[in-house]
C-alpha positions in Angstrom: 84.6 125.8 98.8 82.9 126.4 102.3 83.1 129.6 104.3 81.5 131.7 106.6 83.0 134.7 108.8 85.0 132.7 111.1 85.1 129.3 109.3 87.0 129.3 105.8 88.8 127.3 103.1 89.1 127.2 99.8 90.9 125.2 96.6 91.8 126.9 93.4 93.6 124.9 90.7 95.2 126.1 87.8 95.7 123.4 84.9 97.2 125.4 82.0 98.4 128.8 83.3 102.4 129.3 84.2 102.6 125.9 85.2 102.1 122.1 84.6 99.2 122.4 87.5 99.2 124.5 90.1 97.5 124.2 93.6 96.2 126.8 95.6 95.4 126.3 99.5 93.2 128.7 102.0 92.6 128.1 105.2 91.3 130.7 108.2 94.2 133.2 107.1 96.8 130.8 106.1 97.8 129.9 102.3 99.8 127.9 101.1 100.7 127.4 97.3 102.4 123.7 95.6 103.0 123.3 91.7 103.9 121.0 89.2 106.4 122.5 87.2 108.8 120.4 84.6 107.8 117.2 86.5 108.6 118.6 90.0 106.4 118.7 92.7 107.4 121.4 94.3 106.2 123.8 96.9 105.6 127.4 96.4 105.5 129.1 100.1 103.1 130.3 102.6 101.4 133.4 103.5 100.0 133.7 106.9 97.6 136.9 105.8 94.9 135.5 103.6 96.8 136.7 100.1 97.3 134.6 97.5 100.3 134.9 95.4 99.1 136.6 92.5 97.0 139.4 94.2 99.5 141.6 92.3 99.8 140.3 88.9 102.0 143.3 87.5 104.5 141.5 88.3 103.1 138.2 89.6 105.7 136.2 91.7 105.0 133.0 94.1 105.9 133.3 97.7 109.3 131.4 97.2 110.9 130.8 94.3 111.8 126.9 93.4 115.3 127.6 91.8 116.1 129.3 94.9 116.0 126.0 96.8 118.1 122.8 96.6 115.4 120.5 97.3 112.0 122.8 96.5 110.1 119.3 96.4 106.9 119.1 98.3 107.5 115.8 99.0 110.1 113.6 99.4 111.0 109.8 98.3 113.6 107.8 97.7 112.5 104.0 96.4 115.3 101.1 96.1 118.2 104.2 96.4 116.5 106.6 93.7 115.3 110.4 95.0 112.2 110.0 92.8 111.9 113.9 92.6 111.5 114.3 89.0 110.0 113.4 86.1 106.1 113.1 87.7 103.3 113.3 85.2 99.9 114.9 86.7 96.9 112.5 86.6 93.7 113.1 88.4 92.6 116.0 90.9 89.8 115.1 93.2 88.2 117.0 96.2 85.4 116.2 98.2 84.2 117.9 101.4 82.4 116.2 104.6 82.3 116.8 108.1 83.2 120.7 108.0 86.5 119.9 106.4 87.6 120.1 102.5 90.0 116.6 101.3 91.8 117.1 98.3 93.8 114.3 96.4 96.3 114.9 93.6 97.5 111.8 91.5 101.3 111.8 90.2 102.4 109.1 88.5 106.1 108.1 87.9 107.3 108.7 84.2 110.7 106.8 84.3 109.5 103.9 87.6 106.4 102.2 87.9 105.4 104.0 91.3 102.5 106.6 92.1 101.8 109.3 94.7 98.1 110.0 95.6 99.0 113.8 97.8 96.4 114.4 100.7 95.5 117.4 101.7 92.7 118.4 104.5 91.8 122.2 105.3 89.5 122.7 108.5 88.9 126.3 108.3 91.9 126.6 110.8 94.9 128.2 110.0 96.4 124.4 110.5 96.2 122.1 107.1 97.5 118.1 107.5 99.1 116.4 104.7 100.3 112.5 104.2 100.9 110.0 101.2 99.5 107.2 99.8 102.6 105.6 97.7 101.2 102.6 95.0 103.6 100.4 93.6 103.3 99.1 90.2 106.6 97.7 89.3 106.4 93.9 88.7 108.6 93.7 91.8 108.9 94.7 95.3 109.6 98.4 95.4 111.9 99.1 98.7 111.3 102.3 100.2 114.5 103.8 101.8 113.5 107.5 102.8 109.8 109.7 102.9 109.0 112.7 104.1 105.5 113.4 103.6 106.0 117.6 103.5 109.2 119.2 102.9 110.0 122.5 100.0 110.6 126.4 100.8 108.7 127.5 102.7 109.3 131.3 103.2 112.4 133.8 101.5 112.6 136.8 103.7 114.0 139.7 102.1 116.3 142.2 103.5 116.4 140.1 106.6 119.3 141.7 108.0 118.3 145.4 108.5 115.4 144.2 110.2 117.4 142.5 113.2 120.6 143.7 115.6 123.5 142.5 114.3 123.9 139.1 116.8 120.4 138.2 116.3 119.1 135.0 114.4 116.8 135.1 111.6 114.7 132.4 113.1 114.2 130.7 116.5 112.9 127.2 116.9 110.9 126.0 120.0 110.9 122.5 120.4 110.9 119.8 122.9 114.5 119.7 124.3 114.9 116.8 126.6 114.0 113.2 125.2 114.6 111.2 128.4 112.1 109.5 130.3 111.1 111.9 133.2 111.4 115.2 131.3 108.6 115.2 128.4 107.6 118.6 127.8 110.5 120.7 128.7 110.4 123.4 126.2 112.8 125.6 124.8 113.6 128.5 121.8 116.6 127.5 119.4 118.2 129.8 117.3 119.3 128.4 114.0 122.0 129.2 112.7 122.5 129.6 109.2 123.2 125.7 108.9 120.7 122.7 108.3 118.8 121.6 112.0 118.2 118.4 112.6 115.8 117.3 115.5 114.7 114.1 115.8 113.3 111.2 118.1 112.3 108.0 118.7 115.4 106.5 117.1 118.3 108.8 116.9 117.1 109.5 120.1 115.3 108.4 123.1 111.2 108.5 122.6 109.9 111.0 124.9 110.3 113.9 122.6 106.9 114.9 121.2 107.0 115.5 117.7 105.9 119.1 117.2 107.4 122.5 117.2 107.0 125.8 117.2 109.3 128.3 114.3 109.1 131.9 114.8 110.3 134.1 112.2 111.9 137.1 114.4 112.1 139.9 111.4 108.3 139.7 110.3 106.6 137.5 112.8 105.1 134.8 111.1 105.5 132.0 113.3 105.2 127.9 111.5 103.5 125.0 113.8 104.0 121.4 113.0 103.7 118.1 114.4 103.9 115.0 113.4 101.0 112.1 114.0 103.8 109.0 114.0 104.7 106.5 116.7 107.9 105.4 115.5 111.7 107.0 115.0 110.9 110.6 112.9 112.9 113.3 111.8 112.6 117.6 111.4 114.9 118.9 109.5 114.9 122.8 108.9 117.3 124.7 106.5 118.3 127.7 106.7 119.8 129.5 103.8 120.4 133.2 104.8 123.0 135.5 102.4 124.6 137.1 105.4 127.1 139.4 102.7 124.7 141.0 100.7 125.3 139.1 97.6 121.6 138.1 96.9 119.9 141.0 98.2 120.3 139.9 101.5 117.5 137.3 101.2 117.1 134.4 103.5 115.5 131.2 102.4 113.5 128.6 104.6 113.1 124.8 103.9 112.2 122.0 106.3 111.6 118.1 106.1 109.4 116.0 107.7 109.0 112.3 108.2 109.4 109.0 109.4 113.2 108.0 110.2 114.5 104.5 110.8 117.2 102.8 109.2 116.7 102.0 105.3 114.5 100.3 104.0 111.4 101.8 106.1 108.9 99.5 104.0 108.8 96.9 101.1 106.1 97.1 98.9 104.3 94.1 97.2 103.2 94.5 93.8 100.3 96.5 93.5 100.4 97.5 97.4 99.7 100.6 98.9 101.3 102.3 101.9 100.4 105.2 103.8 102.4 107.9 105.3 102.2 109.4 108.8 100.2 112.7 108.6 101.8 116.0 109.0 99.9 119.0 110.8 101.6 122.4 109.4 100.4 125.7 109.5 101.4 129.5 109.8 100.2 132.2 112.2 101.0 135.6 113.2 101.9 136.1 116.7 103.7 134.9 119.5 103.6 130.8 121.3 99.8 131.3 122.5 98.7 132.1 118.9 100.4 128.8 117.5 99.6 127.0 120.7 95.5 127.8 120.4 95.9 127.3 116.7 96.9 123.8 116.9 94.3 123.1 119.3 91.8 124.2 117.4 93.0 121.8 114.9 93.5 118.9 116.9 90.1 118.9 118.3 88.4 119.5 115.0 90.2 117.6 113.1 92.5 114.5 114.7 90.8 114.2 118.1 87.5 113.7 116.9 86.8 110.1 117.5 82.6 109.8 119.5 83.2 110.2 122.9 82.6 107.2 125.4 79.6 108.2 127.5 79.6 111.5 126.6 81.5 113.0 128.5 85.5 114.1 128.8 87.9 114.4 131.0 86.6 111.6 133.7 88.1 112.2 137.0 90.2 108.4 137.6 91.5 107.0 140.9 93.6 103.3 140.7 96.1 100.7 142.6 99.0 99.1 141.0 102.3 97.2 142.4 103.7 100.0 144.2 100.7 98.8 146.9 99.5 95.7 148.2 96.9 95.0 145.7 95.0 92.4 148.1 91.6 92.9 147.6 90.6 94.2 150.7 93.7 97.0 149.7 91.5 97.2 147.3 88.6 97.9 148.1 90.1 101.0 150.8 91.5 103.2 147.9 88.1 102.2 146.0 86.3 103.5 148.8 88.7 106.2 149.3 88.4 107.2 145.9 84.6 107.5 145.8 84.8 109.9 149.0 87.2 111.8 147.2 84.6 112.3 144.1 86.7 109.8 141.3 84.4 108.4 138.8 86.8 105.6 137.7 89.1 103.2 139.3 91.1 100.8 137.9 93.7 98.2 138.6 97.2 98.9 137.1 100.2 96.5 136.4 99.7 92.9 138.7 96.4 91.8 139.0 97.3 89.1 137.4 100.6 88.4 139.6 100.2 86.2 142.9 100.0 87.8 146.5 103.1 89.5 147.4 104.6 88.9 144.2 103.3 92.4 142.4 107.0 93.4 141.8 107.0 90.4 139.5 104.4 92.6 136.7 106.9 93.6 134.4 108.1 89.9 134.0 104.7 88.3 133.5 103.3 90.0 131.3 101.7 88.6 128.5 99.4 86.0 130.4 96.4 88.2 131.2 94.2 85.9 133.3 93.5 87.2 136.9 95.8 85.2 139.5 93.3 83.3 141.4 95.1 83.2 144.3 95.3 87.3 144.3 91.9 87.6 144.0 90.1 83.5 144.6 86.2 85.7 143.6 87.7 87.0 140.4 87.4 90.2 139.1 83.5 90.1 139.4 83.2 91.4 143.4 85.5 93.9 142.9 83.8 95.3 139.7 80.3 95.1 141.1 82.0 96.8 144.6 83.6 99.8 142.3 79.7 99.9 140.4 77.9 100.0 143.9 80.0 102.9 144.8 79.8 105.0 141.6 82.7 104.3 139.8 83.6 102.8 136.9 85.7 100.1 136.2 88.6 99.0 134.4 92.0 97.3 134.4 95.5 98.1 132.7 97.0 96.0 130.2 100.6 96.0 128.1 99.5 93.8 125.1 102.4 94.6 123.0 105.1 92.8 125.3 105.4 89.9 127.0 107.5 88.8 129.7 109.8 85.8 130.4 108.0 84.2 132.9 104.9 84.2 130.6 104.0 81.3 129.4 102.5 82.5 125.8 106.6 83.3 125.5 107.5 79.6 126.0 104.8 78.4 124.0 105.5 81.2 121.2 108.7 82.1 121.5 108.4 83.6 117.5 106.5 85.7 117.8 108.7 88.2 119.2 110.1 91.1 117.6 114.0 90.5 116.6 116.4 93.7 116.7 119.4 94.5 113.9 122.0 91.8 116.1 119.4 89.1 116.1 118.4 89.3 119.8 115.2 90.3 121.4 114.0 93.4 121.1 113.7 95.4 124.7 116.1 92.6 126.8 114.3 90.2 129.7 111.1 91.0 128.4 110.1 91.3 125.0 108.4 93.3 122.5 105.9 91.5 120.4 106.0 91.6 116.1 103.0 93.0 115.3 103.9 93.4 111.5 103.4 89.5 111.8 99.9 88.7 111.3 99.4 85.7 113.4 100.6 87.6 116.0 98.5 90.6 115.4 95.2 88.8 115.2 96.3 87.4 118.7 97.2 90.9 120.9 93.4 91.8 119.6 91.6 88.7 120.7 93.5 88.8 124.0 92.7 92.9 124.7 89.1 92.0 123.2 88.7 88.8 125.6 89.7 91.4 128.1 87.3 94.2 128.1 84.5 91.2 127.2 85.4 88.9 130.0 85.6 91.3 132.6 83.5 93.7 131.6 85.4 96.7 131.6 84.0 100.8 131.7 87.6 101.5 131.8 90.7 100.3 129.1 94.3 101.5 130.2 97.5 100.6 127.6 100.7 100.5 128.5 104.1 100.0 126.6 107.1 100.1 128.5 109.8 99.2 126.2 112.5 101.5 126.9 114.6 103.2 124.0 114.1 101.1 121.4 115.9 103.2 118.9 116.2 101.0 115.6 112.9 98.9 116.8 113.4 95.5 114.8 114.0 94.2 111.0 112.6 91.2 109.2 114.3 89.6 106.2 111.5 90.6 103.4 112.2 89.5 99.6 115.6 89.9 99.9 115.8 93.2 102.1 116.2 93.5 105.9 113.0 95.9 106.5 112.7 97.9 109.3 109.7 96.9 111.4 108.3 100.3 112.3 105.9 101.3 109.9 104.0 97.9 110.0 104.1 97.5 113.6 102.3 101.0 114.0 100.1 100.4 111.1 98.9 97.3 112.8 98.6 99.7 116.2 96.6 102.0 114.6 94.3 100.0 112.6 93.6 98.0 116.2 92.5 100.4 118.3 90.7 102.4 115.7 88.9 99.2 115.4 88.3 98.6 119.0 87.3 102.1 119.6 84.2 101.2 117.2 83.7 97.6 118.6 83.8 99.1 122.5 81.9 102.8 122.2 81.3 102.9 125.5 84.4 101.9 126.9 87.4 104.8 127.9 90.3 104.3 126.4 93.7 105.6 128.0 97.5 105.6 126.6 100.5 105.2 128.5 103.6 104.8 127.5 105.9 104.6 130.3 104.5 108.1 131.0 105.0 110.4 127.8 106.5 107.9 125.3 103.7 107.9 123.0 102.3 110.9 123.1 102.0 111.5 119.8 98.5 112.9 117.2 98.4 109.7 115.7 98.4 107.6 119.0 96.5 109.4 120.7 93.7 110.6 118.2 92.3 106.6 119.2 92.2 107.3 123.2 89.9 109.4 124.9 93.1 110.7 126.9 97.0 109.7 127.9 99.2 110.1 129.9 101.9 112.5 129.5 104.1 111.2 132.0 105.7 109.2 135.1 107.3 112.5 136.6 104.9 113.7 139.7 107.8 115.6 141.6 107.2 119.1 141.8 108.9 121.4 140.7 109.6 118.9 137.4 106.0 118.4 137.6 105.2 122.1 136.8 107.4 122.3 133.7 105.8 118.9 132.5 102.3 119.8 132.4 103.7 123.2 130.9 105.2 122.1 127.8 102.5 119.0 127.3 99.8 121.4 127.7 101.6 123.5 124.5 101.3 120.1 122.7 98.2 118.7 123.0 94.9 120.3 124.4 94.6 120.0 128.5 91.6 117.7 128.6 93.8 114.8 126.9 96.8 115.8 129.3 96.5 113.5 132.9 98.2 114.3 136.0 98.5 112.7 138.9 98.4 113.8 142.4 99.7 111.3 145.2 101.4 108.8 143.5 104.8 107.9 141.8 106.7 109.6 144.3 104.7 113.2 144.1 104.1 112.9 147.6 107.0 113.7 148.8 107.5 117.3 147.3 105.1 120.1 147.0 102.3 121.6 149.0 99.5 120.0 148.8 97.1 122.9 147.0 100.5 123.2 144.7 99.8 118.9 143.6 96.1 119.5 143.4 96.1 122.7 141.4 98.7 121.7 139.1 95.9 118.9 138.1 93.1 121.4 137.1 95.2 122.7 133.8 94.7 118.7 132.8 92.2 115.7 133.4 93.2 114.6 137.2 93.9 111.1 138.8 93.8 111.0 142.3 96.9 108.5 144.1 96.9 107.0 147.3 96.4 109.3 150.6 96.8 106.9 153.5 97.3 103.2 153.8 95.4 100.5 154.9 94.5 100.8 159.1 95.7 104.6 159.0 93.3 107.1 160.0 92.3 109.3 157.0 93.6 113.0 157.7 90.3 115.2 157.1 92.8 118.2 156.7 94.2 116.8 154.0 91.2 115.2 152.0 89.0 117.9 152.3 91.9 120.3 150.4 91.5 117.0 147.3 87.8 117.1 147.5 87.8 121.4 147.1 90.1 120.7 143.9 88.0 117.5 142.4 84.5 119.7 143.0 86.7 123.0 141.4 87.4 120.7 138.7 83.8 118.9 138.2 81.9 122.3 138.4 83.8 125.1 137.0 86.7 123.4 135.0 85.4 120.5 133.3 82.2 122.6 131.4 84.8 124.5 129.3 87.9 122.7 129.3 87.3 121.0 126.0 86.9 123.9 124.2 89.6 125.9 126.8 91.9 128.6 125.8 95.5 127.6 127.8 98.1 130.4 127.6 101.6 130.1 128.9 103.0 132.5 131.0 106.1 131.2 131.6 106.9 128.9 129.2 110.7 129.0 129.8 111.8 127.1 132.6 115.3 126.9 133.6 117.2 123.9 135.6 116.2 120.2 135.7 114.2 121.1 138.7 112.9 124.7 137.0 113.4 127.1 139.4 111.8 130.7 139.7 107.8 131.2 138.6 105.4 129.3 136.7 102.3 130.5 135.5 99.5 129.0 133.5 96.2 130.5 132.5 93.5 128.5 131.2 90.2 130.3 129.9 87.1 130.0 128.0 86.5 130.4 124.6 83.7 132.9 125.4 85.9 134.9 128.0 83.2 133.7 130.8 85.5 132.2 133.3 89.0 130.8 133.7 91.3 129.9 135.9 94.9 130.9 136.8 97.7 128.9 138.3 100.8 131.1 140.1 103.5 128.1 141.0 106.7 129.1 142.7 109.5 126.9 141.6 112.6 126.7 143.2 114.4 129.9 144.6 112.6 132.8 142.7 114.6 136.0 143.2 111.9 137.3 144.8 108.4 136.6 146.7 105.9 138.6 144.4 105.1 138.3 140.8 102.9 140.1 138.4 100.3 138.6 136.4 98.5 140.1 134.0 95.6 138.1 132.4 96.0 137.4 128.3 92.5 135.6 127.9 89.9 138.0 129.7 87.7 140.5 127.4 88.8 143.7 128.4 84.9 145.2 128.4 83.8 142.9 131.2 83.5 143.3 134.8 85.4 140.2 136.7 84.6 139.0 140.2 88.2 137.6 140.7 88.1 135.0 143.7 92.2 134.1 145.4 91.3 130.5 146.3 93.9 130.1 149.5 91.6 132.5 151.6 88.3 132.7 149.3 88.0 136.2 149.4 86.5 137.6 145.8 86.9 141.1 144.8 85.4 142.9 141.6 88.1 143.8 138.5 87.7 145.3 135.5 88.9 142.7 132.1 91.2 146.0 131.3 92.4 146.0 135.0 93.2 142.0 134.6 94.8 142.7 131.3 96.8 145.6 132.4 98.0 146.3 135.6 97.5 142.7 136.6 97.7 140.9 139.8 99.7 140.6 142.3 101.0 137.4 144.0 103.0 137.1 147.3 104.2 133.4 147.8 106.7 133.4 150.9 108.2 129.8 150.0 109.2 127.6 147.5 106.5 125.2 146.1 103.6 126.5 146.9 101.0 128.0 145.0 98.1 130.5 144.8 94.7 129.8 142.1 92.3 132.4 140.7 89.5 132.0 139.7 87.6 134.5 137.1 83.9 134.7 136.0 82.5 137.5 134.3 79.4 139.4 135.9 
């Protein structure tokens, strides 16, 4: 037990009361209650005010009750075709704490098949606890298993739910990602569920650019449940809703979900005596409204997932690059390096081609795979250009897609097993191919390659990539007598890499990509300093991007991009630059080889990049981001957007006003969410740079108002207290 006033959490156990054993969890204000009870594991709700279920004892009742719910289980697993639900017999209960944070560990063992579960459970003093499974099987055979979900059970009975609500409304409203398309990551949106199971899901059943997380708000007593899930692979949320609409049950509405991995059956075959790992849930409760759940996860994350050392020292590095789009020449080179440096970037790297010959860059996706620099390209090698990129600042670094190679590669003719075969027997991802990391050979050589990489030519800067379209199914392999699906082995063997490199390279940044926003998910993205979110740069889609990414994972991990991948050719260019504060910024291409620089222009990027560097960047890691808007509606939103990112402290903070596409009219009020509202403000509108002095209750209030005449353009404002 550990606690002080703003840091709290707590296990209580109870091994001979009312049931088998019962489990007692306390974090911040949440609790959350699990029991053992006739050899079910099941789960016994949540309360999001600090009580405990038996804070009235006369009668004492837990928050849900099991017999209410047709799967209570807190877990779920199905091994060769048998829902192992029942029958588990209690064995040890350890808990340990380190690092600020309290591990618990309950052993079940199997009474009827020779498997185990060892059930993890992590409190951080926020209101956000994580959960997986270690599953051990002991059968003197292979043990295939066909389902998991790592958390599921009741989760919340509402009472009386009806005469809380107008007649038409819905119990409870899910926000989630909607789109899972390439090009539209983070487009949010509220859900009613109806009184029906809801099934969303991603990276199999359907395309991969859905982050797994959401948001459930309970619209009769405003507890609202946040989840994601730290998984790479296909995954599934399913939430049940069990409301008695006629009044035969009191009106009582019951709550279950379902969270796991999702792939076709079996996910993994077990060895004897082998132990798998399930992908971690992050589930907790809150009162309040999206910034509540939104802050409280990203208190989390950063305490808790995202809390690898950080290379250098410092966050949110300011990056600048060339890939095939230009001519990569090295004299091309060279200009944006030199560009990049005037512009105040800290990092430049070179993307997809450097190792393609002259004129030939369009030729990266299909030679990938052979990761020596073309000599041609570049006849000095990498060194010049490294020692150039040192001499004026910068870091360096280069991209690489280790996980696929390409048909003109020749490590494809030379190895042409090692790729990943899908359910039909062909290649997995078409001309090019994926590579089978679950195969160990093959595995040991994607980490000497990357390692030769970094070593060889002596990277700063590390940039992944993975560009293997919608996969769904992923592959199989034929595995003592079952076809296994090749998810869960191939991530394993991600993970367990760049974990390991992360410790072999300390010093070295590390960014994901994953054709933009493909793997954006907590357990990717816990072993990179930052990712990228997206390939979408085109306002006004660029606005509802960073929106929604920067409700799933904390801004300084969130990169945007100004000048490149078409975002040139839409947007002001304060309404590009801006939109890159409420992230970590890259800075594109501004003018080509032999053009004259435009001053006008530059000195507009250099104002942002020195906003960013001096009064962003000190509190962004620890930044309170509240959405003002986070409804947009149209493929290309259309109206306002407004985001407002402040400090912990209430010292200072910016504010973003976007206008979208044909807003019904040219002003719009903002009042501020994140200011205290004792302080005195000087509030400075950065178009003109005129500062005026407001009151925190003012800001809160009445607000501000903003006039913008057309569509795309922008105003910021900044906010320090006096």
């Amino acid at each position: 037990m550990a606690g002080t006033n703003t840091n709290f959490f707590d296990v209580t156990v109870d091994g001979g009361g009312k049931y088998q054993f019962g489990i007692r969890f306390r974090t911040g204000l949440a609790v959350y209650e699990e029991a053992l009870i006739d050899g079910q594991y099941v789960s016994l709700g949540w309360n999001a005010a600090g009580y405990l279920s038996d804070v009235i004892t006369k009668p004492a009742a837990p928050f849900v009750d099991p017999v209410k719910f047709a799967q209570p289980h807190a877990f779920q697993l199905n091994v060769d075709g048998q829902m192992l639900t029942s029958h588990w017999v209690k064995g040890e209960f350890e808990q340990s704490e380190k690092d600020g944070s309290l591990h618990t560990i309950l052993n079940l063992h199997h009474a009827v098949r020779a498997i185990s579960v060892r059930v993890h459970t992590m409190l951080d003093g926020s209101p956000i606890i994580s959960r997986w499974l270690e599953i051990v099987n002991h059968q003197q055979r292979e043990a295939a298993i066909s389902s998991v979900c790592s958390w599921s059970g009741g989760m919340q009975s509402t009472k009386r739910w009806r005469s809380r609500l107008p007649a038409d409304a819905a119990l409870y409203s899910l926000g989630y990602m909607e789109d899972e398309h390439w090009g539209n990551e983070g487009r949010f949106q509220w859900l009613d569920l109806a009184n029906a199971t809801t099934t969303i899901s991603g990276r199999y059943l359907r395309d991969r650019f859905r982050h797994p997380c959401f948001f459930l708000r309970n619209n009769a007593t405003g507890e609202m449940f946040v989840g994601q899930l730290a998984w790479q692979g296909g995954y599934s949320f399913s939430f049940d809703v069990n409301c008695d609409i006629y009044g035969t049950d009191d009106h009582t509405a019951h709550l279950a979900l379902a969270i796991g991995p999702d792939a076709p059956a079996p996910l993994r075959v077990l060895d004897r005596e082998e132990t798998v790992r399930t992908p971690e849930v992050h589930l907790g409760i809150v009162f309040g409204g999206l910034d509540e759940g939104v802050q409280a996860m990203h208190d989390h994350i950063r305490a808790s997932v995202f809390n690898a050392p950080v290379a250098r020292g410092r966050r949110a590095w300011i990056e600048s690059g060339i890939g095939p789009e230009l001519d990569m020449s090295e004299s091309s080179v060279f200009h944006q390096m030199e560009l990049a440096a005037m512009l105040g970037a800290e990092v430049f790297f070179i993307d997809a081609g450097w190792y393609t010959p002259p004129e030939r860059e369009s030729e990266w996706n299909v030679r990938v795979g052979d990761w020596i620099v073309d000599v041609e390209r570049y006849p000095r090698g990498i060194g010049p250009i490294r020692e150039r990129a040192h001499a004026l600042g910068l870091l360096f670094g280069l991209w690489m897609e280790p996980e696929r190679i390409g048909p003109a590669s020749a490590v494809l003719q030379d190895h042409p097993d090692w790729v990943m075969k899908g359910y039909d027997g062909n290649h997995v991802r078409g001309n090019s191919v994926l590579l089978d990391l679950g195969n160990s050979e093959v595995a040991d050589w994607v980490r000497n390659e990357i390692v030769r990489v970094i070593s060889d030519y002596q990277l700063d800067f590390f940039r992944l990539d993975y560009n293997v379209g919608d996969i769904r199914s992923g592959g199989c392999t034929s595995r003592q007598g079952y076809v296994e699906n090749n998810y869960w082995r191939y991530y394993e063997q991600v993970d367990r890499l760049f974990e390991d490199l992360r410790q072999q390279f300390p010093d070295v940044i590390f960014e994901s990509c994953a054709s933009g926003g493909g793997r954006t998910d907590l357990g990717m993205v816990r072993h990179f300093s930052h990712t990228w979110v997206t390939d979408w740069q085109v306002a006004p889609r660029s606005f509802s991007i960073t929106n929604g990414m920067t409700m799933a994972l904390p801004p300084e991990y969130v990169d945007r991009l100004i000048a490149g991948q078409s975002g040139h050719t839409a947007g002001h260019i304060d309404f590009q630059a801006r939109l890159c504060l409420f992230g970590r910024p890259t800075l594109g291409q501004f003018n080509p080889v032999g053009s004259i620089p435009n001053p006008v222009q530059l000195a507009r990027v250099q104002h942002m990049v020195e906003l960013y560097k001096t009064f962003v960047r000190p509190f962004i890691h620890t930044s309170r981001i509240y959405h003002h808007t986070p409804i947009l509606m149209g493929a290309e939103p259309r109206g306002w957007g407004v985001l407002e990112m402040m400090a912990t402290d209430k010292s200072r903070g910016i504010v973003g006003i976007f206008r979208l596409g044909n807003p019904t009219n040219d002003n719009i009020t903002v009042r501020l969410r994140g200011v205290s509202l004792s302080c005195q403000y000087r509030v400075t509108w950065d178009t003109t740079n005129e500062s005026v002095e407001i009151s925190g209750r003012d800001l809160s209030h009445a607000g501000l108002v903003i006039r913008l005449e057309g569509p795309l353009t922008s105003e910021l404002i900044l906010v320090e207290a006096l």
